[in-house]
Every structure is written in structure tokens, then in C-alpha cells.
C-alpha positions in Angstrom: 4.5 -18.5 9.7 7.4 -16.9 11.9 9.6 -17.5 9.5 7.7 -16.1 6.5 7.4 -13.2 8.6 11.1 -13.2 9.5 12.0 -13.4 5.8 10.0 -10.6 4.7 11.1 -8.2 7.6 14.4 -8.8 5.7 13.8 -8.3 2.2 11.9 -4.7 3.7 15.1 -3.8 5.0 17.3 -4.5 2.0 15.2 -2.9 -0.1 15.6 0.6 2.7 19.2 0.0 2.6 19.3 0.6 -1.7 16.1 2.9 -1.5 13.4 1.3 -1.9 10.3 1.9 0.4 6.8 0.7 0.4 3.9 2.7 0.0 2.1 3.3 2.9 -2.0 2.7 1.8 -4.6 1.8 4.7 -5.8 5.1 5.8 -4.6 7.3 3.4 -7.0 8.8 0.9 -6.6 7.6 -3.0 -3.7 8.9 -4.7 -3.6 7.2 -8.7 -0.6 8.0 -9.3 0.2 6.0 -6.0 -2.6 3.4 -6.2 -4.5 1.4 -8.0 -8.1 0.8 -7.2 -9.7 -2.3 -7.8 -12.6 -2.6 -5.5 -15.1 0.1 -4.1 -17.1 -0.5 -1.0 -19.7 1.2 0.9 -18.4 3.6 3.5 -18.8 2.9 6.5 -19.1 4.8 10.0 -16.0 6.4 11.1 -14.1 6.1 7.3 -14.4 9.2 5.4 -14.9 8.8 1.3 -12.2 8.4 -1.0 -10.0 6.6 2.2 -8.4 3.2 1.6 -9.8 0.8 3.4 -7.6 -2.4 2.5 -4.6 -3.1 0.9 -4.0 -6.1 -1.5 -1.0 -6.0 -2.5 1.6 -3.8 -1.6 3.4 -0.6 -4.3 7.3 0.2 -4.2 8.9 3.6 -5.2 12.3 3.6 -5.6 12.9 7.6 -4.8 10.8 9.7 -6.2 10.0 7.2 -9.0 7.0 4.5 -8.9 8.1 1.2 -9.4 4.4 -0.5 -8.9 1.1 1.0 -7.0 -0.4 -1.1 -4.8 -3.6 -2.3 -5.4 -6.2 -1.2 -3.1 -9.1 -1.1 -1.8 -11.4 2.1 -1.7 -14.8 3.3 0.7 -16.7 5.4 -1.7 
């Protein structure tokens, strides 16, 4: 698991180091042109509506361009 861990630290910062970031999700209210919906739940005490709740799998933009949203989860 360390490793898997270990691994994917590096690939994060190779992809900084050509410009490539990940898009930050949990907490942040839905953006579509940043991410993708794919399940609503109930909100619950202490989320506000339209927050992310849970990300599924992670989006990359490469500058200002989107290279994939990340597929998210929404409180509604």
C-alpha cells in the first residue's frame, strides 16, 4: 500500500513539473466545466447545496485547458 502510495506521489509531481495539476473537488461547489456529476445525495448537516461531497475519480488540466473532469459526487 506504501508503495502504491509512493508511486503515485511521483507521477503527481511529474505531472507539476510539465504542468499538469489536479483538480481540487471535495468541498468545492459544482463547477461542469470542471466536474462531472454522477451521483446526488441528500445534504446533510453542516454541507451547504451544490458542495461536492466525494470525489471518484480525479480531473487534470493542463493550464488553462481541461484534460478530464473528475467525476464527483454532489449534496443537493
Amino acid at each position: 500500500d506504501e508503495g502504491i502510495k509512493s508511486m503515485a506521489r511521483a507521477l503527481d509531481a511529474a505531472f507539476a513539473q510539465i504542468g499538469i495539476v489536479k483538480i481540487e473537488s471535495v468541498g468545492q461547489v459544482m463547477n461542469p466545466m470542471f466536474h462531472n456529476a454522477i451521483q446526488v445525495v441528500p445534504v446533510s448537516e453542516g454541507v451547504k447545496p451544490n458542495t461536492i461531497v466525494e470525489e471518484l475519480q480525479s480531473g487534470y488540466m493542463f493550464g488553462d485547458t481541461v484534460m478530464r473532469t473528475a467525476m464527483v459526487v454532489v449534496a443537493k
